[in-house]
C-alpha positions in Angstrom: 87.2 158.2 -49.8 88.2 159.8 -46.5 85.0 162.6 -46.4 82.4 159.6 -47.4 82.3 158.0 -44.1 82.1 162.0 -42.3 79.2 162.8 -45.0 77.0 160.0 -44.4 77.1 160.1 -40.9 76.6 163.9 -40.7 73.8 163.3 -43.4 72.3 160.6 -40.9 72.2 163.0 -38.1 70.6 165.7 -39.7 67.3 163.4 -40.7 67.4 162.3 -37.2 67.2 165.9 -35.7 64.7 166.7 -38.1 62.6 163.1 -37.5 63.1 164.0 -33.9 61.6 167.7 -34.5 58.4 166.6 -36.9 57.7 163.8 -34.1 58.0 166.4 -30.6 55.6 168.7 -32.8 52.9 165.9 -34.0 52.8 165.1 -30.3 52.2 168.9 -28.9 49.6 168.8 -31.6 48.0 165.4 -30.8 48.3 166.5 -26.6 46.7 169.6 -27.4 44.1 168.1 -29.3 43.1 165.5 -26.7 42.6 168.3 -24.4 40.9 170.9 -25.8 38.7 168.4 -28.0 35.1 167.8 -26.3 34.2 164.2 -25.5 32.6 162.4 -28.3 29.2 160.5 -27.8 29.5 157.7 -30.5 25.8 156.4 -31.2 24.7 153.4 -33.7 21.4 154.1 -35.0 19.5 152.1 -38.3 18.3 154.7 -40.6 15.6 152.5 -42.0 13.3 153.8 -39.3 11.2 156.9 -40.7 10.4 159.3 -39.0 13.0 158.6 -36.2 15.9 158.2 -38.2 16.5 158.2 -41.8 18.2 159.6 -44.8 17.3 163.0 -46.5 17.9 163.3 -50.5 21.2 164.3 -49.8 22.1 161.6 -47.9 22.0 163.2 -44.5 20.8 161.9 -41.6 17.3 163.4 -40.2 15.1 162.5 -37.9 13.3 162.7 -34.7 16.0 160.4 -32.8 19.0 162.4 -34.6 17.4 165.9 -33.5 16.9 164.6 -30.2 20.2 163.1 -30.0 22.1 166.5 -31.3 20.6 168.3 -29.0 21.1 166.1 -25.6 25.1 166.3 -26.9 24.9 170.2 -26.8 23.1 170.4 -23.4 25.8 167.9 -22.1 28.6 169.6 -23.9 29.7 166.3 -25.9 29.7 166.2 -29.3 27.3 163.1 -31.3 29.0 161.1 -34.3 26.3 158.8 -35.4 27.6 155.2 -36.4 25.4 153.4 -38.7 24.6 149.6 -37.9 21.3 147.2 -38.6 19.4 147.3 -35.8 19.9 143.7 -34.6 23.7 144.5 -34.4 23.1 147.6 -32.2 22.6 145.3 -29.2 26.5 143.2 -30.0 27.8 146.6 -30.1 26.9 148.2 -27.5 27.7 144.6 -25.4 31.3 145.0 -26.8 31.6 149.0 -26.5 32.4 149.6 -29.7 29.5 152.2 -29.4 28.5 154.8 -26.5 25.0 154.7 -27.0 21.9 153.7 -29.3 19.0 155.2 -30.4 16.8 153.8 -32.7 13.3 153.5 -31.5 14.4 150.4 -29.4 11.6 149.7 -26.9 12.9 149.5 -23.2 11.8 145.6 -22.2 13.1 143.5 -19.5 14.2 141.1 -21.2 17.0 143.7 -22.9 17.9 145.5 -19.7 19.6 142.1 -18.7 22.0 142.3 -21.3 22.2 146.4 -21.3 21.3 149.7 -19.6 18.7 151.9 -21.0 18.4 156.0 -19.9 14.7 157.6 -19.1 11.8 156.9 -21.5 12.1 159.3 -24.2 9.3 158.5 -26.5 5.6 156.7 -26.1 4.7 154.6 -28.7 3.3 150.8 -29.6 2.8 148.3 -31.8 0.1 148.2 -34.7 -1.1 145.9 -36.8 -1.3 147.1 -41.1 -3.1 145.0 -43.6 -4.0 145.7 -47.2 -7.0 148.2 -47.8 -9.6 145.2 -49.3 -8.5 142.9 -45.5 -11.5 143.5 -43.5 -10.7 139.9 -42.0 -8.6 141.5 -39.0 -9.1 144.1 -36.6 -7.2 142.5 -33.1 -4.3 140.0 -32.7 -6.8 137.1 -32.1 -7.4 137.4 -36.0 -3.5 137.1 -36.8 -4.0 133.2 -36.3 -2.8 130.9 -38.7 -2.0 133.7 -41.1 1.4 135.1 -42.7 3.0 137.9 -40.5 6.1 139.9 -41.8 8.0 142.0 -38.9 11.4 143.4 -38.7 14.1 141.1 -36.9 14.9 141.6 -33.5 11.8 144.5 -32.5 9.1 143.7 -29.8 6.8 143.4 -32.9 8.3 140.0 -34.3 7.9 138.8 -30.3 4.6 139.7 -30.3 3.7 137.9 -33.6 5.8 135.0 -32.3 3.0 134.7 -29.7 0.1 134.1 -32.1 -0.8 131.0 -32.7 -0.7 129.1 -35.9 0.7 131.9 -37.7 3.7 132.1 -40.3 6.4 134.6 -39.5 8.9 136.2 -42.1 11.7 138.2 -40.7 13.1 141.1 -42.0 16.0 143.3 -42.0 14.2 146.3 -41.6 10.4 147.4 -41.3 10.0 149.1 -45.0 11.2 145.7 -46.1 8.2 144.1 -44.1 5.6 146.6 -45.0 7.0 146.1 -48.8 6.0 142.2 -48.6 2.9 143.7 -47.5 1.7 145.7 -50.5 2.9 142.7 -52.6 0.5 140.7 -51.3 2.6 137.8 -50.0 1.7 138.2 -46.0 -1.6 138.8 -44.5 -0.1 141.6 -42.3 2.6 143.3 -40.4 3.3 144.1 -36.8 4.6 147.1 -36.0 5.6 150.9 -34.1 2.5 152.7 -34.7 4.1 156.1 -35.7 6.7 154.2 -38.6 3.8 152.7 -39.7 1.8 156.0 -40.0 4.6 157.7 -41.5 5.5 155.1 -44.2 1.7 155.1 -45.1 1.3 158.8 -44.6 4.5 159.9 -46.3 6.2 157.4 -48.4 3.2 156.8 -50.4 2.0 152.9 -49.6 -1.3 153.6 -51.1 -3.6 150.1 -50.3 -2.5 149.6 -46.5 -4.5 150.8 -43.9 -4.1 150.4 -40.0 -6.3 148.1 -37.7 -5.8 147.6 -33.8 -4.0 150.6 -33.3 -2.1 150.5 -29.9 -2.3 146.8 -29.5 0.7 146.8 -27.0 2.1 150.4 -24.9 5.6 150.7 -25.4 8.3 153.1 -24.2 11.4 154.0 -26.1 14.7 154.6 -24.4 18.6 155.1 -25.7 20.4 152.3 -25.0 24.0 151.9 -23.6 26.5 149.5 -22.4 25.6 147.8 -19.3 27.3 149.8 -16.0 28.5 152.5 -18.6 29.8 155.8 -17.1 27.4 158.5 -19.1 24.2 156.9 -17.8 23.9 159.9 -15.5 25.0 162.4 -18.1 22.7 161.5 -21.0 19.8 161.0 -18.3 20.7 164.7 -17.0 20.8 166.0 -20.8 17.6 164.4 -21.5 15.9 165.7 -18.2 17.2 169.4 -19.3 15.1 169.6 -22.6 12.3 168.1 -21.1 12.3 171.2 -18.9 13.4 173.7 -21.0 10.7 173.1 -23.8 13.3 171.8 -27.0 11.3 168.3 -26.6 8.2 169.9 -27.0 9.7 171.5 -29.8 11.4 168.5 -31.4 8.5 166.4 -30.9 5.8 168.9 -32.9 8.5 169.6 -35.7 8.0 165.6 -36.7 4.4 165.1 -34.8 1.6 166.5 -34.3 0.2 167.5 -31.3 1.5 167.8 -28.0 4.0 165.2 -26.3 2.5 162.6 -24.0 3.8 162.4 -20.3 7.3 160.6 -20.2 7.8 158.6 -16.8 11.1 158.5 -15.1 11.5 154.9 -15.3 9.8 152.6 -17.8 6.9 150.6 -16.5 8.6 147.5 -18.3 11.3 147.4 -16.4 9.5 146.9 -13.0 8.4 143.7 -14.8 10.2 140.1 -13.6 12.2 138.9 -16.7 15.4 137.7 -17.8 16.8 137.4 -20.6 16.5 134.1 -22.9 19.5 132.0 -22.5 21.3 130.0 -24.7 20.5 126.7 -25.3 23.1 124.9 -26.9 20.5 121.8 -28.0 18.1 124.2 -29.6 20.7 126.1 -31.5 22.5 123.0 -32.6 18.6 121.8 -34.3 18.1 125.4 -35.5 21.7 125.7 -37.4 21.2 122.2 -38.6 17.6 123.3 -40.1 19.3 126.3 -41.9 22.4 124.2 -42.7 20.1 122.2 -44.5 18.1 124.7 -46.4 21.3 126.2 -47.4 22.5 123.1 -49.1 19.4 122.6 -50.9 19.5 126.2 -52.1 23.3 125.5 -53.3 22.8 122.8 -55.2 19.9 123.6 -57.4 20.9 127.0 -58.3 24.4 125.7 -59.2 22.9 122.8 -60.9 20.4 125.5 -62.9 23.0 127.6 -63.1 25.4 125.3 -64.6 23.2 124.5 -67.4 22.5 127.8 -67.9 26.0 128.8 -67.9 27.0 126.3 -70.3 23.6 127.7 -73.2 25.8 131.0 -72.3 29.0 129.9 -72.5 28.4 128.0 -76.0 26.2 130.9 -77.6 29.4 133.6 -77.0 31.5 131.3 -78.8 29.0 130.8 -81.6 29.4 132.4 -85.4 26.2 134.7 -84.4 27.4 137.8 -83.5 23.8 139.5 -82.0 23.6 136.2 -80.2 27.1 136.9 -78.8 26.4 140.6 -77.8 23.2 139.4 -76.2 25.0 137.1 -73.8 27.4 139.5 -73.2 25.0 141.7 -72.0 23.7 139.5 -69.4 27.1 138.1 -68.3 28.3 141.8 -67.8 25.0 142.8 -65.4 25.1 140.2 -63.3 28.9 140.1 -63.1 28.7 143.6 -62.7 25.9 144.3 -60.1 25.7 143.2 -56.4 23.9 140.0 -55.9 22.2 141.4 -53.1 20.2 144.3 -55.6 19.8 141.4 -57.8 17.9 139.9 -54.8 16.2 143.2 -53.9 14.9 143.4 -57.8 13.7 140.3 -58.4 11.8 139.8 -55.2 10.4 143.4 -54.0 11.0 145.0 -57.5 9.6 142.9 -60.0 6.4 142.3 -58.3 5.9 146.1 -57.3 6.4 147.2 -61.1 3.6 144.6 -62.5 1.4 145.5 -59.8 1.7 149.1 -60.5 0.7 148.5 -64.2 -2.2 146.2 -63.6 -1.0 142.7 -63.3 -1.0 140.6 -59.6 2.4 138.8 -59.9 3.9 137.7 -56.8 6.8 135.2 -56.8 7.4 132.5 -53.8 10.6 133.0 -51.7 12.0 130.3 -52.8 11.5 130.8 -56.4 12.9 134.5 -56.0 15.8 132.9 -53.9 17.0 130.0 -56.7 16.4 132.2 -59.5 18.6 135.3 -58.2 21.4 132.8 -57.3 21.3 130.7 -60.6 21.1 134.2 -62.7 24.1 135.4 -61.1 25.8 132.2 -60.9 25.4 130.8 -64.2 27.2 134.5 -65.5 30.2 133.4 -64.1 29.9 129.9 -65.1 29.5 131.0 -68.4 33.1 132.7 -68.8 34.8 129.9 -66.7 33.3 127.5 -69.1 34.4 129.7 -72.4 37.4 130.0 -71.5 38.1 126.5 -70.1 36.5 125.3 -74.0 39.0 128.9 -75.9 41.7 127.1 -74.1 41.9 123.9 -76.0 44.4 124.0 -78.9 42.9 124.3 -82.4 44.5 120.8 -83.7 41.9 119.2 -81.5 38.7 120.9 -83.5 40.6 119.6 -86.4 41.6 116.3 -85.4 37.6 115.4 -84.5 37.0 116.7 -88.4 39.8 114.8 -89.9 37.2 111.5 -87.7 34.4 112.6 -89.9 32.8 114.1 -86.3 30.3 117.2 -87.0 30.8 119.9 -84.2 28.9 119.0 -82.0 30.5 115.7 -81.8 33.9 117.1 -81.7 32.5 119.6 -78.6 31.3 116.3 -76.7 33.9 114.0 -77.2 37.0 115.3 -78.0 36.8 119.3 -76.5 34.8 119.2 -73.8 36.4 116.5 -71.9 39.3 118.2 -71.7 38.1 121.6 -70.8 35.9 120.4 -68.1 39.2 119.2 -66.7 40.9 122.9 -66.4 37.9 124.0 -65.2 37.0 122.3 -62.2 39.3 124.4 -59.9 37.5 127.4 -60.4 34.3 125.1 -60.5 34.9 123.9 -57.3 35.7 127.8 -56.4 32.7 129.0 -57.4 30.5 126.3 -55.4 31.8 127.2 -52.2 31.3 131.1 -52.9 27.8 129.9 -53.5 27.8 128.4 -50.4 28.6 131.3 -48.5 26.5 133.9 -50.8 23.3 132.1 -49.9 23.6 134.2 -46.1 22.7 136.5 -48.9 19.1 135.3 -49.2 18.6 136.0 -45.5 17.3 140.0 -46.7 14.1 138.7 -48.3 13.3 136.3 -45.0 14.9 133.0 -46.3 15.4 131.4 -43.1 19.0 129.5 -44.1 21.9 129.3 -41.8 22.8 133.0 -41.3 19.1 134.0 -40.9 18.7 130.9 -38.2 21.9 132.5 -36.3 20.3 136.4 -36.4 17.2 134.9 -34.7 18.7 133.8 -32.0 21.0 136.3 -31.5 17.7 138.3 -31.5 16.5 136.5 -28.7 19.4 135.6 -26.4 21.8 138.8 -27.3 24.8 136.2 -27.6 26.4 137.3 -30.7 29.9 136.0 -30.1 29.2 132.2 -29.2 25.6 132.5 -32.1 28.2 133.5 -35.0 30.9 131.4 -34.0 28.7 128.3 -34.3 27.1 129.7 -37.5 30.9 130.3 -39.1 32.1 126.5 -37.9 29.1 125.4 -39.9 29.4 127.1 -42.7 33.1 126.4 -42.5 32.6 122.6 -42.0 30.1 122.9 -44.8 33.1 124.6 -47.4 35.6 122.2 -46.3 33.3 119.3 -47.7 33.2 120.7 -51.2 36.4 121.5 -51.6 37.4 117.8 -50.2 34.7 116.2 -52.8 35.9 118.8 -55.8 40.0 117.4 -55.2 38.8 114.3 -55.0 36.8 115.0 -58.5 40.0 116.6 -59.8 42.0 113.9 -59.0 40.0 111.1 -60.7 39.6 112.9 -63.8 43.3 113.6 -64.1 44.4 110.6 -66.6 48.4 110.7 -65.8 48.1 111.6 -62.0 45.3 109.1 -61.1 46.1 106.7 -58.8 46.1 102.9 -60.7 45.6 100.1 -59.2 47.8 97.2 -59.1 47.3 94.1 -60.4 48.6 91.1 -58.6 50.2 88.6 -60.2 48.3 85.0 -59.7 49.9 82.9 -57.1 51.8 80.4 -59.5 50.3 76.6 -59.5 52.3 73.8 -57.7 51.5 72.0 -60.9 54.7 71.1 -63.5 57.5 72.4 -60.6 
């Protein structure tokens, strides 16, 4: 009892030296590191952009932009970790810093040097115009009125089709997704970079597009960065360096042909008067409400169809036939078990692409393709809420509606279901306002709901914070509502907790007192 007291304290101070030790190293480590560790260029690129940036087979990232990139990180001694973002999120990055720079075939405008700095033109390019192989209807941007035009969100391509008049245009995450509603036949055409349309023609096998109007527009590209950032000079120096010392040249005839075209020093764009659109509070209000609306229309019929398909599921995998069972099982375990957002990608691009590639012209509407990949996935999980909501109610019940002469169905209406549909409205009410939310979902194939209404005009005005913001009040407001009405549903159909109403007694009669 007298050495206890001694040992722990002498045990106490032996971790402490030793703490003290392990943490004086890990900082001579981490000091060291700092200063013998280069400076680190981090840059947000899309890789959805072939053949500036994309993914090899094993997942690598190649490209002209990345070669280019790479090497203006060795001439300026920095080393390049590539980030990868969607391209209308490279601008909110770089406006927050949590990138260095940005290359992605982003076309040095005006408009975009308000918001952020670009460095000397380092590619010539501009837009074109594909259609399918049997459109000999247009030729020049005068002919894109009043037709269907698919471009990728946020690119000087979807400005320039906003321009035409009369015409319908469908935004897209990225431009294979564009040229993809293309070949299905479901727009008239696409505006575009000339060389990623030449290259997804060319190389990626889109047999039955061609090119018309090449060159409508001259554009420049340049690598953007933060606005006042302090490797302006540097990355402009790097760049100048293998202009001069022939790797450009060699870059550019690795991924095209020919020689490179004359860069300027400063893109002709930016000696141009404009300013960058601003936000108008009014307009964004009337846009959000238009996508609030679309998204509640979108909710409600694919959790009404998916309701009533999740309760033909739910009732055939508790029915005697066992293939019947294993059938449903099936379905309920791949679209539990799969992203809704491939589910998307199949049944809208997919589906069409693999009929039309063995003979048969389907195309489905947006909105079909939309409610049907929501109810399919939604009614899955309805399905096992519902089974087990009805595998919850005690046996004595089935045999109480038998003992009342009631066949099984009857029992399963009256007496069963009633009572399940009660434990299950939580998780009904649950599911609704994940529905609510997965809808942003539909945004991908150019469903223009609430989260696609917010990315346009972030795509315009660069205002991410205050765009998002107002687009996750509404969505929030929106949530809040259904989970108000499904408590209120709750509530009512609770038998012993439900609020009664009281009788008043009559006022008694002056008569006989």
């Amino acid at each position: 009892m007298v050495f206890r007291p001694f040992g722990l304290r002498w045990v106490k101070r032996c971790l402490a030296l030793v703490l003290g030790l392990l943490l004086g190293i890990g900082a001579a480590q981490l000091t060291g590191l700092a200063q013998d560790a280069p400076a680190v260029w981090e840059v947000g690129t899309e890789p959805a952009f072939p053949p500036f940036e994309m993914k090899d087979d094993a997942g690598n990232l190649v490209g002209f932009d990345i070669e280019l990139m790479t090497a203006m990180g060795e001439a300026a001694g920095r080393e390049v970790r590539f980030i990868t973002l969607p391209f209308d999120g490279l601008i909110p990055a770089l406006q927050s810093r949590t990138i260095d720079a940005a290359i992605s075939g982003m076309t040095v405008t005006a408009e975009r040097a308000q918001t952020i700095d670009f460095t000397r033109p380092y590619f010539k390019a501009g837009l074109a115009i594909a259609v399918r192989q049997d459109n000999n209807d247009i030729t020049t941007l005068e002919d894109l009125e009043g037709k269907r035009i698919a471009v990728a969100i946020g690119t000087t391509g979807a400005d320039q089709a906003g321009q035409v008049e009369g015409a319908t245009v469908s935004t897209f995450d990225n431009s294979p997704l564009a040229l993809q509603e293309l070949l299905n036949g479901r727009v008239d055409a696409v505006v575009n970079d000339l060389p990623v349309t030449l290259y997804a023609i060319r190389e990626a096998n889109l047999e039955g597009l061609k090119i018309v109007g090449e060159l409508v527009t001259e554009e420049y590209y340049g690598i953007a960065i933060p606005k006042n950032s302090d490797e302006l000079a540097a990355m402009n120096d790097a760049l100048a360096t293998l202009l001069q010392d022939g790797t450009y040249a060699e870059i550019y005839q690795r991924w095209f042909s020919g020689e490179p075209p004359e860069l300027p020093v400063v893109a002709p764009s930016l000696a141009e008067a404009g300013t960058a659109t601003g936000l108008a509070w009014g307009r964004l209000f009337q846009n959000l409400m238009k996508g609030a609306w679309i998204t509640i229309l979108l909710t409600a019929s694919s959790f009404l169809l998916g309701l009533i398909g999740g309760s033909l599921v739910a009732f055939a995998m508790i029915s005697p036939f066992k293939p019947l069972r294993w059938l449903c099982r099936i379905y309920v375990d791949f679209f539990r078990g799969t992203p809704m957002l491939v589910q998307l990608f199949m049944i809208y691009f997919g589906l069409p692409a693999l009929f039309q590639s063995l003979g048969f012209d389907l195309s489905f509407n947006r909105i079909f393709a939309a409610v049907l990949a929501l109810s399919l996935n939604v009614a899955a999980y309805l399905a096992e809420i519902l089974r087990g909501g009805i595998q919850s109610i005690d046996r004595g019940q089935w045999e109480a509606g038998e003992s009342l002469a009631m066949n099984p169905i009857e029992t399963m209406r009256y007496v069963v279901f009633p009572q399940a549909f009660r434990r299950i409205l939580p998780p009904l009410g649950n599911e609704f306002i994940t529905l609510i939310k997965d809808t942003s979902l539909a945004a991908v194939i150019g469903f223009e709901e609430l989260f696609r209404q917010g990315q346009l005009t972030v795509a315009t005005t660069y205002r991410a914070f205050e765009v998002y913001l107002a687009v996750a009040i509404v969505y929030l407001v929106m949530t809040s509502l259904a989970s108000f009405v499904f408590k209120r549903l709750e509530a009512y159909m609770d038998p012993i907790n439900r609020p009664k109403k009281v009788k008043k007694d009559p006022v008694p009669s002056a008569v006989g007192v």
